[in-house]
C-alpha positions as CSV (number, residue, x, y, z in Angstrom):
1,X,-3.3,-11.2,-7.6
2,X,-1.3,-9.1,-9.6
3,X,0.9,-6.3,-8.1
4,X,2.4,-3.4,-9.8
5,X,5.3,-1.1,-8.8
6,X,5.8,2.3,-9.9
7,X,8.9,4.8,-9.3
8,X,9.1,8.5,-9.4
9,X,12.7,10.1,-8.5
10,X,13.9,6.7,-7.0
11,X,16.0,3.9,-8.3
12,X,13.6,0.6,-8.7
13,X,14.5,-1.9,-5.6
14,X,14.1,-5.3,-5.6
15,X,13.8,-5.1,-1.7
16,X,11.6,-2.5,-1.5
17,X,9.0,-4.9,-4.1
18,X,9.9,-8.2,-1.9
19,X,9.1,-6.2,1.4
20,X,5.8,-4.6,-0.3
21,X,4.9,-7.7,-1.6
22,X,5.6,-9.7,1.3
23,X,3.0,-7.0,3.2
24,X,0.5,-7.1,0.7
25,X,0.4,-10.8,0.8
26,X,-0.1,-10.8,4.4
27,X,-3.2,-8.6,3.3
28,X,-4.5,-10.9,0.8
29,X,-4.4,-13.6,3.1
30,X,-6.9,-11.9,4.9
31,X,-9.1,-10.6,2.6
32,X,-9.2,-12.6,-0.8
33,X,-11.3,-10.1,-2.4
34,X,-9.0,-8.1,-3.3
35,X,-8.0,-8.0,-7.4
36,X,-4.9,-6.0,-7.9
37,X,-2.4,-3.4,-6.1
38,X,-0.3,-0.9,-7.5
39,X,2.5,0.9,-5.1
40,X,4.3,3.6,-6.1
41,X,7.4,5.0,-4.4
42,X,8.7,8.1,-4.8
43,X,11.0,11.1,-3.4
44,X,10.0,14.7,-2.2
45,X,12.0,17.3,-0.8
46,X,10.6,18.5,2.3
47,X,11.9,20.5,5.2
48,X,11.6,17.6,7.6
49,X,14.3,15.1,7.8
50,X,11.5,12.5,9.0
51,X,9.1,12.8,5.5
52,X,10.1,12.5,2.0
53,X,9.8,8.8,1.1
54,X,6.7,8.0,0.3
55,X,5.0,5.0,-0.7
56,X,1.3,5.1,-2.3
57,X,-0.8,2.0,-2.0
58,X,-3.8,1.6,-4.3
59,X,-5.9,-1.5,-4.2
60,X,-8.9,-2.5,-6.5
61,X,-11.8,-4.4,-4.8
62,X,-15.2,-4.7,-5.5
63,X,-16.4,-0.9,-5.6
64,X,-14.3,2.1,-5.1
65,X,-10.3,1.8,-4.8
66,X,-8.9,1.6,-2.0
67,X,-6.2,4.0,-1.2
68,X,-3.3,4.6,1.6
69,X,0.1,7.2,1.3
70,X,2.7,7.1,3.8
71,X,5.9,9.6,4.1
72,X,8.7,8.8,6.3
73,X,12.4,9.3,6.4
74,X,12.4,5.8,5.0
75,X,10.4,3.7,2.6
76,X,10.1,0.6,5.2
77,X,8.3,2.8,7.7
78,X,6.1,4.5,4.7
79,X,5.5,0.7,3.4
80,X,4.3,-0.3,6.8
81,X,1.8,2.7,7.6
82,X,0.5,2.5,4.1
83,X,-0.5,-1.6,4.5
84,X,-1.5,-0.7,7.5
85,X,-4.1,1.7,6.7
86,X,-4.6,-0.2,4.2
87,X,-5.4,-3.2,6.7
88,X,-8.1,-0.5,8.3
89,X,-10.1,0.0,5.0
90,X,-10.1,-3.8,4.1
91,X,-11.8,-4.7,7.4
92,X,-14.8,-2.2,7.1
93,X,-15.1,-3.1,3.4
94,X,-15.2,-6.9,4.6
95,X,-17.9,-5.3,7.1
96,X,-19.6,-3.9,5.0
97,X,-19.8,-6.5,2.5
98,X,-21.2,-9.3,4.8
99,X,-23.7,-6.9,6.3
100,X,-24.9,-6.9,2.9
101,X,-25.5,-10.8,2.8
């Protein structure tokens, strides 16, 4: 599966792509239908010390995208919500999927 990382306002990190990768993998152990993920990571000003590093999770499947966003104070915690969301939305679609069989 092919994963692609995106930045906006932040210096590209080769941890940050090892720990996304490393959670994504977990993912695709799970559910081996999945075709391709792009993360994006990027900075916001807010007026919360606890948001402002966010990390955007897109995954293509069969069908629709799937899609998760995170903000934290820092991109571990925003990596970990997003995958598992992400985790959330690959479950019903694997529902979903064998229902259909």
């Amino acid at each position: 599966m092919q994963i692609n990382f995106e930045y906006d306002n932040v210096a590209a990190s080769s941890r940050l792509e090892e720990l996304a990768t490393k959670k994504i993998n977990k993912l695709l152990d799970k559910y081996d239908f999945m075709v391709r993920a792009d993360v994006f990571f990027k900075t916001e000003n807010t007026s919360s010390k606890n948001t402002g590093k966010i990390c955007n999770i897109r995954v293509s499947v069969p069908g629709p995208r799937l899609f998760a966003e995170a903000s934290h104070e820092i991109f571990e915690m925003s990596i970990a919500e997003a995958t598992d969301d992400l985790d959330k939305q690959l479950r019903k679609k694997k529902e979903k999927m064998q229902a259909k069989q």
